[in-house]
TORKOL-4160 file (C-alpha; in steps of 0.2 Angstrom, whole numbers, padded with zeros to 4 digits, m for minus):
374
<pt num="1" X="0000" Y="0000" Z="0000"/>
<pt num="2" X="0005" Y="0016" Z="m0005"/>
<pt num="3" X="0012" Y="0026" Z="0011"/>
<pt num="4" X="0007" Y="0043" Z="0004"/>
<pt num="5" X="m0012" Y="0049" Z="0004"/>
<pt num="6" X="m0019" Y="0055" Z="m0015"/>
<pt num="7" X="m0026" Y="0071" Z="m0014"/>
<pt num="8" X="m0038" Y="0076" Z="m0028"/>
<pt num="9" X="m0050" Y="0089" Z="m0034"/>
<pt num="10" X="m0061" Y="0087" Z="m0047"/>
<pt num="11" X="m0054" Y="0088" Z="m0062"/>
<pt num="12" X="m0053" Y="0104" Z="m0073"/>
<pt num="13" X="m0065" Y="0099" Z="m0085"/>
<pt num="14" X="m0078" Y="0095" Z="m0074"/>
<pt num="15" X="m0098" Y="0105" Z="m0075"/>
<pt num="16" X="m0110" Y="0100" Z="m0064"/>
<pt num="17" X="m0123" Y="0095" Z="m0072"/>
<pt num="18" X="m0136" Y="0105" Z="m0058"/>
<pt num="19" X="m0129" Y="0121" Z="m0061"/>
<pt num="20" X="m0135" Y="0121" Z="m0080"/>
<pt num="21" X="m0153" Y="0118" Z="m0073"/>
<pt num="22" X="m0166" Y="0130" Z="m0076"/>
<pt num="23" X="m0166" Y="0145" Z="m0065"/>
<pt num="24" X="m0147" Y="0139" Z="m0056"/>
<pt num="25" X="m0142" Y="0148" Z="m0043"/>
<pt num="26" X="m0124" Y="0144" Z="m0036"/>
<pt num="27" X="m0113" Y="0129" Z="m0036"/>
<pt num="28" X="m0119" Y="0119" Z="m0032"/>
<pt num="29" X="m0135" Y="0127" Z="m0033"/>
<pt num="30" X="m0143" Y="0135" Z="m0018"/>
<pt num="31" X="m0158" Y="0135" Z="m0026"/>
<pt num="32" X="m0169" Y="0135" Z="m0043"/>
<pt num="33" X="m0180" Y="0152" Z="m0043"/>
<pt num="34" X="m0193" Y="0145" Z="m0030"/>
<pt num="35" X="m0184" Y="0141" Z="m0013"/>
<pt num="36" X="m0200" Y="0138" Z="m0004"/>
<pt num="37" X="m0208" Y="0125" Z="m0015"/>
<pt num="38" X="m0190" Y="0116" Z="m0018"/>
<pt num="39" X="m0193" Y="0115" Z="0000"/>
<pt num="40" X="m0210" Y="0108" Z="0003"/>
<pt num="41" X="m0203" Y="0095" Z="m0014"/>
<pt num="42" X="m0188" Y="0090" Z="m0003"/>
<pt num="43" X="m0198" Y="0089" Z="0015"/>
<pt num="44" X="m0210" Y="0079" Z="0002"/>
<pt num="45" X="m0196" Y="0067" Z="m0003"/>
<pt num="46" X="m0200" Y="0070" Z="m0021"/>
<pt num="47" X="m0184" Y="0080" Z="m0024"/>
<pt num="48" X="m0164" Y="0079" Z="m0024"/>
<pt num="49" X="m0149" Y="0090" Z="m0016"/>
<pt num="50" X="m0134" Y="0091" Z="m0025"/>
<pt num="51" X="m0119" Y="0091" Z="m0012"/>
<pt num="52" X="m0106" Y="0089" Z="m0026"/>
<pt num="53" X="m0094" Y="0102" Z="m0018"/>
<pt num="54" X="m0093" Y="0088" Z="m0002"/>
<pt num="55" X="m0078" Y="0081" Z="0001"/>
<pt num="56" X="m0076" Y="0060" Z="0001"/>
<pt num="57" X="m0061" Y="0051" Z="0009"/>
<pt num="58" X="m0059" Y="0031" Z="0008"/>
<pt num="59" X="m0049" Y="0020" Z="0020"/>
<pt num="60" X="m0044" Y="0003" Z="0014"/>
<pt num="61" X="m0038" Y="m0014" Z="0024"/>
<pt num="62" X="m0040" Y="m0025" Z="0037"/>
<pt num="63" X="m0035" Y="m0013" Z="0053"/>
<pt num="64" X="m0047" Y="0003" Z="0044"/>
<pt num="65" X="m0060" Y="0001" Z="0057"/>
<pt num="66" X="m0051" Y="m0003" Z="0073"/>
<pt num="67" X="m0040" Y="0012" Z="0067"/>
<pt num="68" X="m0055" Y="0026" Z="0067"/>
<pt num="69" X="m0064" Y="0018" Z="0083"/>
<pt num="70" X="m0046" Y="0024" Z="0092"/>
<pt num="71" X="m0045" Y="0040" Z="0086"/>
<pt num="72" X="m0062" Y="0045" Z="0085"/>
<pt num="73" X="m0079" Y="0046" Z="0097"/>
<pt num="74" X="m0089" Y="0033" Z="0089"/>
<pt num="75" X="m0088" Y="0012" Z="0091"/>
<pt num="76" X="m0084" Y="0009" Z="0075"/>
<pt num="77" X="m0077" Y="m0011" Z="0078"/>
<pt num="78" X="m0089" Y="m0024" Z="0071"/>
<pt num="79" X="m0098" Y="m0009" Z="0060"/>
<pt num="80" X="m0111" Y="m0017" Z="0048"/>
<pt num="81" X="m0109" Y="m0015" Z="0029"/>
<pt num="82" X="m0122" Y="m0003" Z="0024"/>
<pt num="83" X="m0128" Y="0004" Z="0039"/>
<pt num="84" X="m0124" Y="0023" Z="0041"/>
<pt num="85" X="m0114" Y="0030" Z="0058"/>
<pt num="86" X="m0106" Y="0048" Z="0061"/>
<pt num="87" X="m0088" Y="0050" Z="0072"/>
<pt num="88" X="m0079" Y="0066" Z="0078"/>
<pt num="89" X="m0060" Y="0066" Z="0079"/>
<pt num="90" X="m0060" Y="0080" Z="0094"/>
<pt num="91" X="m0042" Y="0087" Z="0102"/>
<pt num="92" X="m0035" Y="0082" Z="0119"/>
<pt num="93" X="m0044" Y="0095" Z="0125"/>
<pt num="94" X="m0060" Y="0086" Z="0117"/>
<pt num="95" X="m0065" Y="0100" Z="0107"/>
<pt num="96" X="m0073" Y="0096" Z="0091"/>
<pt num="97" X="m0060" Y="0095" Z="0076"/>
<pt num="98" X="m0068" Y="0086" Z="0062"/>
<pt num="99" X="m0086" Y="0078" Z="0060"/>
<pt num="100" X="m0088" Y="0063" Z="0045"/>
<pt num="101" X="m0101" Y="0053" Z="0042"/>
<pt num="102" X="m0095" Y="0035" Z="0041"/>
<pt num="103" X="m0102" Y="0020" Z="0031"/>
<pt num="104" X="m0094" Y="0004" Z="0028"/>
<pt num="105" X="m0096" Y="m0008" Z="0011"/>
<pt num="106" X="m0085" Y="m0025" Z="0022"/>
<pt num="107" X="m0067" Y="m0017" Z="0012"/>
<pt num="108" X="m0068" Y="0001" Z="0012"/>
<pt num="109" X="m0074" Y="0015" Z="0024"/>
<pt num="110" X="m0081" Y="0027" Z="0018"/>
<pt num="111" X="m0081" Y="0046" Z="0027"/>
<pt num="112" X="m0094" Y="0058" Z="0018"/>
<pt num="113" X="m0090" Y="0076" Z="0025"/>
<pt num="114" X="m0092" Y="0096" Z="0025"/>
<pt num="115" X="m0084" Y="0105" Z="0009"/>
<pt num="116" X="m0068" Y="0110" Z="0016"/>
<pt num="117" X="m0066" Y="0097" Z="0030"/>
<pt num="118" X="m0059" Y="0083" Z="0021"/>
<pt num="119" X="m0041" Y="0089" Z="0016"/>
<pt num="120" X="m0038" Y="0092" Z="0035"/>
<pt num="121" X="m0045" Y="0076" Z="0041"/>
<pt num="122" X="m0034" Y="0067" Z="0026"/>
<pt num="123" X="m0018" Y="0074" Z="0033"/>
<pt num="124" X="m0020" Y="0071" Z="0051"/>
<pt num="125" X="m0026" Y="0053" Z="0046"/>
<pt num="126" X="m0011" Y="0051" Z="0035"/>
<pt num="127" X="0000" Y="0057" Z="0051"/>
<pt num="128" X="m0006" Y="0042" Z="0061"/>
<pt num="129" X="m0006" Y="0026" Z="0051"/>
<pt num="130" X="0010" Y="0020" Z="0059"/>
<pt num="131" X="0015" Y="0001" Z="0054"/>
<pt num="132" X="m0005" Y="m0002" Z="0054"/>
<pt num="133" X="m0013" Y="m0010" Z="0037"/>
<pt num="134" X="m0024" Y="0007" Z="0031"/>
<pt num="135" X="m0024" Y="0018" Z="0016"/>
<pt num="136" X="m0034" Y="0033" Z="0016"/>
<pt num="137" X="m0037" Y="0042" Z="0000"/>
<pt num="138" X="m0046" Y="0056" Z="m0008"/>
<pt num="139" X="m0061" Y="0053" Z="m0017"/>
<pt num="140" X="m0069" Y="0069" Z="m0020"/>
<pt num="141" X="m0063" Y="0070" Z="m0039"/>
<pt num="142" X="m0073" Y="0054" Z="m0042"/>
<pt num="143" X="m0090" Y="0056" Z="m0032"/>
<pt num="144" X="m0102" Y="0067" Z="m0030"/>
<pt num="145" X="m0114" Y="0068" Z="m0015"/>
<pt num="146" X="m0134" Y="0067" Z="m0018"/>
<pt num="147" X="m0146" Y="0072" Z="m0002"/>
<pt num="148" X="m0162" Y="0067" Z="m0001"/>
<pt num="149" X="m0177" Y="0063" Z="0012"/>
<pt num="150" X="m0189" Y="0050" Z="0013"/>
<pt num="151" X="m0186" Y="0035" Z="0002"/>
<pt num="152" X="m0172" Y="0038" Z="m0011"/>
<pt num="153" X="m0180" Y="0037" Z="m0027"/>
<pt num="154" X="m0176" Y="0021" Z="m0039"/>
<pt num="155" X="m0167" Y="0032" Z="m0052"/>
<pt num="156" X="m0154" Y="0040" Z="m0038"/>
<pt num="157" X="m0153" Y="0020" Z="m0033"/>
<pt num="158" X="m0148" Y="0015" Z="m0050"/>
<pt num="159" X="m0136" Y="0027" Z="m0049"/>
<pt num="160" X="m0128" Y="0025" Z="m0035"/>
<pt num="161" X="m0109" Y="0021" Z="m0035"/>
<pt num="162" X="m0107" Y="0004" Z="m0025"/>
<pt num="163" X="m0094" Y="m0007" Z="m0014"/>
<pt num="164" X="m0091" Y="m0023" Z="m0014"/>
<pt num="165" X="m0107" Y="m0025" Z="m0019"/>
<pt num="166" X="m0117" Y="m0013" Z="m0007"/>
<pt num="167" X="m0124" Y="0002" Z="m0012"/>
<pt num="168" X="m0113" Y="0018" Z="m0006"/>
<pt num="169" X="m0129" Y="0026" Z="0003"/>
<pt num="170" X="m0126" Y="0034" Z="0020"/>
<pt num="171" X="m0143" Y="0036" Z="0030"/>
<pt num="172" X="m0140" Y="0048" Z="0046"/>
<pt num="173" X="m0141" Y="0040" Z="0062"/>
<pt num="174" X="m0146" Y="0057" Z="0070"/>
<pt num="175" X="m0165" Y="0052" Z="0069"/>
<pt num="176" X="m0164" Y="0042" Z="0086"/>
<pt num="177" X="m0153" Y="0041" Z="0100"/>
<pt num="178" X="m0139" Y="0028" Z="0094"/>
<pt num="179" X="m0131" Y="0014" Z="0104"/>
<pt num="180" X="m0120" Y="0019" Z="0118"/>
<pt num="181" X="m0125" Y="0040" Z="0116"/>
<pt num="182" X="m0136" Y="0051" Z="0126"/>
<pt num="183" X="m0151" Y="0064" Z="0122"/>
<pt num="184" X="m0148" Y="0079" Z="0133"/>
<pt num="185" X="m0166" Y="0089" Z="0122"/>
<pt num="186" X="m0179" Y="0086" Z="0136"/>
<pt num="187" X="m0194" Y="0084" Z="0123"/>
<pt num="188" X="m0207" Y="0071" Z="0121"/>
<pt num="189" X="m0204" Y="0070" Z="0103"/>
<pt num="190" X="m0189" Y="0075" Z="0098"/>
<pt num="191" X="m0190" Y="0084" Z="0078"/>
<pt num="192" X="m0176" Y="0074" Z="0070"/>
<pt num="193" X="m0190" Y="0058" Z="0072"/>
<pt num="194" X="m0197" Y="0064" Z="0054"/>
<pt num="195" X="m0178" Y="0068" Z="0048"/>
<pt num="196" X="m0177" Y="0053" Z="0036"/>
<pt num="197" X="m0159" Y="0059" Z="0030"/>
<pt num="198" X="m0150" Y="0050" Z="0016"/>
<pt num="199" X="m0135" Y="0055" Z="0007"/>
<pt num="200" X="m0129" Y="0044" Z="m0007"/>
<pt num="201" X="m0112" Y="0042" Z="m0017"/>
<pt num="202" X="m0114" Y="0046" Z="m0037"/>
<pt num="203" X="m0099" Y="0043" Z="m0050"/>
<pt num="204" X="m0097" Y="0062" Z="m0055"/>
<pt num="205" X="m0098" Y="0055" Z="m0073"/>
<pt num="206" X="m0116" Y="0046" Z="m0069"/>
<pt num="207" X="m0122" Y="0062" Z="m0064"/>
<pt num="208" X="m0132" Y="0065" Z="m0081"/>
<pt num="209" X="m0143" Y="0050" Z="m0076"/>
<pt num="210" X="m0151" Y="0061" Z="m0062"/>
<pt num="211" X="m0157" Y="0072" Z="m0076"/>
<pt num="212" X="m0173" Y="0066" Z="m0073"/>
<pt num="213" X="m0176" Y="0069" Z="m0053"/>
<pt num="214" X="m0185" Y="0085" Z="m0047"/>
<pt num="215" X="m0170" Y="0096" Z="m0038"/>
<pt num="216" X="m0170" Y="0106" Z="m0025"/>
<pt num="217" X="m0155" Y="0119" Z="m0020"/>
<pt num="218" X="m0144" Y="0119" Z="m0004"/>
<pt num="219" X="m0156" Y="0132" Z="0004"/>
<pt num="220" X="m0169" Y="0119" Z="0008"/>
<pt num="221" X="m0160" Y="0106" Z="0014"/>
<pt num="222" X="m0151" Y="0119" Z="0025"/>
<pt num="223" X="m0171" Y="0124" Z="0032"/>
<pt num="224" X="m0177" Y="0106" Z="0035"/>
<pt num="225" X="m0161" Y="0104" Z="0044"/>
<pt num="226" X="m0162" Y="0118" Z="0056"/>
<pt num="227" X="m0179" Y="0112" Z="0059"/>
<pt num="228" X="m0171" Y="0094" Z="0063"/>
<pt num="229" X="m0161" Y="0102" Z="0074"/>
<pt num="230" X="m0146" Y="0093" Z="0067"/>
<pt num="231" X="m0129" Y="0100" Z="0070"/>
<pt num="232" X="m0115" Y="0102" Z="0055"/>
<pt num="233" X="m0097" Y="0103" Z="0054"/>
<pt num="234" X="m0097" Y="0118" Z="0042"/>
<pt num="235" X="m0110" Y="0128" Z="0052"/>
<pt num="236" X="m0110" Y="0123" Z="0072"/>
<pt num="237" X="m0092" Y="0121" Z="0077"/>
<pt num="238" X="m0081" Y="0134" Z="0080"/>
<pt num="239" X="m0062" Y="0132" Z="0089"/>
<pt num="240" X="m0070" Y="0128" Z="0106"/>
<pt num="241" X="m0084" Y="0117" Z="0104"/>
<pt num="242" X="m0086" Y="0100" Z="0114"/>
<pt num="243" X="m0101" Y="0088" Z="0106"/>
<pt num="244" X="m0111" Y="0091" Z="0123"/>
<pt num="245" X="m0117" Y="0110" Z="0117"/>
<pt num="246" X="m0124" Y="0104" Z="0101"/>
<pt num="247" X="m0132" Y="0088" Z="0109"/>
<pt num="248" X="m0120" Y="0078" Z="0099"/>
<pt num="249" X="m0119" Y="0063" Z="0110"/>
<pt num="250" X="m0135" Y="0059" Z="0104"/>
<pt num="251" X="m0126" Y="0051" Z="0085"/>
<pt num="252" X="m0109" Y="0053" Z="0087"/>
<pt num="253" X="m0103" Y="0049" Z="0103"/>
<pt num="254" X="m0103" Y="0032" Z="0111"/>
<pt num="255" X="m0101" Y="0034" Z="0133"/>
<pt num="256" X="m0092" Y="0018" Z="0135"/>
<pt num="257" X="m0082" Y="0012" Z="0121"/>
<pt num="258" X="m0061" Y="0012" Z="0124"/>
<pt num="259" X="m0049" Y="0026" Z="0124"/>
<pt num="260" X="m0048" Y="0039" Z="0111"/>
<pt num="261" X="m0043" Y="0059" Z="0110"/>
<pt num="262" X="m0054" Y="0071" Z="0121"/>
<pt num="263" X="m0063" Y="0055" Z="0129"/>
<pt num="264" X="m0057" Y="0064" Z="0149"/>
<pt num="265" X="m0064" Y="0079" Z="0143"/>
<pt num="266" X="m0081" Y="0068" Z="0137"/>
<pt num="267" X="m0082" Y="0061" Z="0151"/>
<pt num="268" X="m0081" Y="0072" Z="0164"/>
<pt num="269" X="m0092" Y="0084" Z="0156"/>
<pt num="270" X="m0106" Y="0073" Z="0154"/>
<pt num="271" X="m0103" Y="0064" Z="0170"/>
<pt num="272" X="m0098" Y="0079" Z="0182"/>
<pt num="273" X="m0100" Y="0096" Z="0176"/>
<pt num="274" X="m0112" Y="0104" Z="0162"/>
<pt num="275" X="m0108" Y="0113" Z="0145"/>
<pt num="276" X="m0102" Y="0129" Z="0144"/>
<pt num="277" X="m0115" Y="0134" Z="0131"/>
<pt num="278" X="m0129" Y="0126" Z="0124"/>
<pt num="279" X="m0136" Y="0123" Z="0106"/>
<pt num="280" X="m0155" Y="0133" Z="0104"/>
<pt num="281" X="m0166" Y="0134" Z="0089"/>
<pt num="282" X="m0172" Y="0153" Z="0086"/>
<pt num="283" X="m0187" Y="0158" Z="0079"/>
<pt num="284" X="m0186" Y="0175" Z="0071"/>
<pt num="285" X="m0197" Y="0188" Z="0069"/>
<pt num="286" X="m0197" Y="0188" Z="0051"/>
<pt num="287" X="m0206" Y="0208" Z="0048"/>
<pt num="288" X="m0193" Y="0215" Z="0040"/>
<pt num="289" X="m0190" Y="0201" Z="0028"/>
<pt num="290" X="m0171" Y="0199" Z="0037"/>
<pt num="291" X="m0160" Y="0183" Z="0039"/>
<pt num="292" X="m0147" Y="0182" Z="0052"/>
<pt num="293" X="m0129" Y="0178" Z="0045"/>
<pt num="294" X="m0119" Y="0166" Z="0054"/>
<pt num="295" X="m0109" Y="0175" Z="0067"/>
<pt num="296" X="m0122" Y="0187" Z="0070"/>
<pt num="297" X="m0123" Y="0191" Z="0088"/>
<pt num="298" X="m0136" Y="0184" Z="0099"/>
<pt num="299" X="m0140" Y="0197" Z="0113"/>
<pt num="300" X="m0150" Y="0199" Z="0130"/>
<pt num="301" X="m0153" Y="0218" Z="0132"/>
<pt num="302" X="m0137" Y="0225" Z="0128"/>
<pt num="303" X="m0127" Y="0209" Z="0134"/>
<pt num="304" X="m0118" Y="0197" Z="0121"/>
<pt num="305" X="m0123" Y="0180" Z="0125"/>
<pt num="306" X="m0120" Y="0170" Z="0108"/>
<pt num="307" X="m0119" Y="0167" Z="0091"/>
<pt num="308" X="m0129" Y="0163" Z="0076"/>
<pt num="309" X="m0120" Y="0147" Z="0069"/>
<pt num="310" X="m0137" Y="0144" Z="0053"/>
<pt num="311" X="m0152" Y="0152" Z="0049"/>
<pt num="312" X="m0166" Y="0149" Z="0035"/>
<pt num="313" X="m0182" Y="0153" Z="0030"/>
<pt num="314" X="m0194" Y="0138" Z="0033"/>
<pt num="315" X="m0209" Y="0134" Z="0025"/>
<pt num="316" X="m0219" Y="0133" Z="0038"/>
<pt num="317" X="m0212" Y="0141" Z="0055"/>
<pt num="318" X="m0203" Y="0157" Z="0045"/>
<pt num="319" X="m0188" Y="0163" Z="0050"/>
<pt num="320" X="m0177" Y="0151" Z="0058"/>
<pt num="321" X="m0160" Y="0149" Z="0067"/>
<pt num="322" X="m0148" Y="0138" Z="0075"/>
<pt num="323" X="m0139" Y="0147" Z="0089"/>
<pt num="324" X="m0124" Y="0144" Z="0102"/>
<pt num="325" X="m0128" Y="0152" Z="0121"/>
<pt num="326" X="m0119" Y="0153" Z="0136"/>
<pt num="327" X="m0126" Y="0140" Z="0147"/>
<pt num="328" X="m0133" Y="0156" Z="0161"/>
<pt num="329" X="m0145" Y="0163" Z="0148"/>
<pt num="330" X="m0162" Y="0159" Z="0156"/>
<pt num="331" X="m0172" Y="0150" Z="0144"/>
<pt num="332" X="m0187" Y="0157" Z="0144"/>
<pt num="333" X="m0178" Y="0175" Z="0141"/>
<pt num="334" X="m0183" Y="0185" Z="0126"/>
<pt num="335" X="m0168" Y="0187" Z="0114"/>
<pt num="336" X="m0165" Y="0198" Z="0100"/>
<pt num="337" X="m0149" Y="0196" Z="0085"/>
<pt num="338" X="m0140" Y="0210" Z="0077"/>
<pt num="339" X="m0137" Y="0208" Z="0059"/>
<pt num="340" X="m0122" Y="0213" Z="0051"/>
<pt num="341" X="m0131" Y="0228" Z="0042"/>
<pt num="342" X="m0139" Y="0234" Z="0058"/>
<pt num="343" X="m0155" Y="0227" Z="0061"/>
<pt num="344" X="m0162" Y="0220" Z="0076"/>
<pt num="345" X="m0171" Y="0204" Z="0076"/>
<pt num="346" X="m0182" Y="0199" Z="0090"/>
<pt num="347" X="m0180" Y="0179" Z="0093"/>
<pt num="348" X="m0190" Y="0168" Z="0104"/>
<pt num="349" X="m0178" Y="0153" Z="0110"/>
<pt num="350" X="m0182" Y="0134" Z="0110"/>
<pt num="351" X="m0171" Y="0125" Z="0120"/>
<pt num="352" X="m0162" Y="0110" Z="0113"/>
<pt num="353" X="m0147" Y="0109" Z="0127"/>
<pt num="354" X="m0155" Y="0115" Z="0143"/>
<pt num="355" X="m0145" Y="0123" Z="0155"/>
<pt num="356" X="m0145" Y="0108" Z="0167"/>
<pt num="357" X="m0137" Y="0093" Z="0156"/>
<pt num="358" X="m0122" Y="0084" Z="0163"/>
<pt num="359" X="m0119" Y="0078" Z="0177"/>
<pt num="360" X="m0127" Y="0064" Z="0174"/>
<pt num="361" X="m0118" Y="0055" Z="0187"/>
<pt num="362" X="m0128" Y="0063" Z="0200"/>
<pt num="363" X="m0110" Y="0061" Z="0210"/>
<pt num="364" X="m0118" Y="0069" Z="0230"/>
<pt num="365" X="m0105" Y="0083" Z="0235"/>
<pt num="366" X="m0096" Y="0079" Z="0249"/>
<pt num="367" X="m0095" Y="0092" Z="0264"/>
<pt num="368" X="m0081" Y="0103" Z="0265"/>
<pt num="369" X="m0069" Y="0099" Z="0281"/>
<pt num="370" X="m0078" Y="0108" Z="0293"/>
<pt num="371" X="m0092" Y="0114" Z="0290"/>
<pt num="372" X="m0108" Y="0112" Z="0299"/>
<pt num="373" X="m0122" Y="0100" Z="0294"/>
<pt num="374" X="m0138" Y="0107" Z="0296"/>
């Protein structure tokens, strides 16, 4: 095996087929002209995303698995083929590096992650192979990325690259609470239950046989995902986030598999303390026709108290947002968010991370030397 990773990008006489769509916007598109009904399509299942700007690593041989469960958050040992998981690679600190989105076909891994991400992940991979039997490679000239929700259509199926004889179709495990991880969102019923999330691996020169499928652009996906309450790589994370503010645990962490970077910090949060800031959905009063950015500050009175990390205009609620708080904000406390241009936009908050989760060990504190018991 070769000891140096390939590193590719698609190749110079590459056109996305998307982009030459009727009323393109972007590339890949963000949308076709009518952002709301793409929407409703793609909520629907009756539409596609193109993610072709995605980036798409493969790790082959017999130690690829056993490799990733040491480095990474998730139990990856004894992963089935076909069936969809998600890992961080956090630093010693266990802040939140890298996310990918993992699926297996019995010979390769596959890691399906955020434009951008992939060339960091490939080199620090590459860094730790050692003397083990693994070789990581960049597949993103080769593949594109197809969203969808609901049942993948039979045409995206036909189209669909495949290894070792399973199709290369990642669905996101986020849309229940997976083995070995923790739900911190106190609700009844959580919204990711409706998120049928698939993503699925297309040879970029197949991507003409998609011609046929209803598309809908980047925008809608990034509403219904905001809605789901699902955290991203390329939007949620910054240089000091830990999987607890973004209810991560609940896909992408497992509490009791063996050693791996940032597991201390994991640990003792969830066990013994709480998260410094916690992950809120915003809804937006949507008068002035104004979107948040991401980055935007999110304010109590005149008092910084987070960030916006997404925000979309939904179908149905309006105006939406994902945003980052510091754990003391009350809850119930009316918000607003200053846009880069100036306005102020009232938001009502719906907790996602309360202010109480950890400390799940329930550990009683001991007395201090003495003092009185009363």
């Amino acid at each position: 095996m070769s000891s140096d990773p390939v590193s590719s990008e698609p190749g110079a006489g590459f056109v996305d087929p998307f982009t030459l769509r009727d009323g393109s916007v972007g590339e890949p598109p963000r949308h076709y002209g009518n952002p709301l009904g793409e929407q409703r399509e793609l909520a629907a299942g009756r539409a596609i995303v193109d993610l072709s700007d995605r980036d798409v690593l493969s790790i082959t041989g017999p130690d690829r698995l056993s490799w990733l469960d040491s480095l990474t958050s998730q139990r990856l040992i004894g992963l089935a083929p076909g069936i969809g998981a998600e890992t961080l690679l956090l630093d010693p600190s266990g802040r939140v590096e890298y996310a990918a989105r993992v699926l297996d076909d019995g010979e390769t891994t596959w890691l399906l992650m955020d434009a951008g991400t992939g060339a960091g992940f490939l080199a620090f991979l590459s860094k730790m192979r050692f003397m083990l039997r693994v070789e990581v490679l960049d597949r993103s000239s080769e593949f594109s990325t197809i969203g969808t929700l609901g049942e993948v259509p039979a045409t995206l199926s036909a189209a669909t690259a495949e290894g070792n004889g399973i199709p290369l179709i990642w669905h996101d495990p986020w849309r229940s609470i997976v083995a070995g991880g923790f739900q911190y969102a106190a609700i009844p019923v959580h919204p990711a239950e409706s998120w049928n999330y698939a993503e699925s691996l297309v040879a970029r020169t197949n991507l003409d046989a998609l011609g046929t499928l209803p598309a809908a652009g980047a925008l809608a996906l990034e509403a219904l995902r905001i809605e789901a309450w699902r955290p991203r790589a390329a939007t949620e994370i910054d240089g000091t986030t830990i999987p607890h503010e973004l209810d991560w645990l609940r896909s992408a962490v497992h509490l009791s598999k063996g050693c791996y970077r940032g597991q201390e910090t994991v640990a003792k949060v969830h066990n013994l303390g709480h998260p410094p800031r916690r992950l809120v959905m915003l809804h937006l009063d949507g008068s002035d026709g104004v979107l948040p950015e991401a980055g935007d500050e999110v304010l109590l009175g005149e008092a910084t108290v987070g960030r916006v990390t997404a925000a979309a205009l939904h179908h149905e609620l309006g105006p939406i947002a994902l945003g980052v708080l510091k754990r003391s904000v009350d809850p119930v406390a009316e918000l607003t968010v200053t846009t880069a241009e100036g306005a102020v936009l009232a938001a009502a908050q719906q907790a996602i991370v309360p202010p109480d989760a950890g400390a799940e060990a329930n550990v009683p504190r001991l007395p201090r030397i003495g003092a009185v018991r009363r």
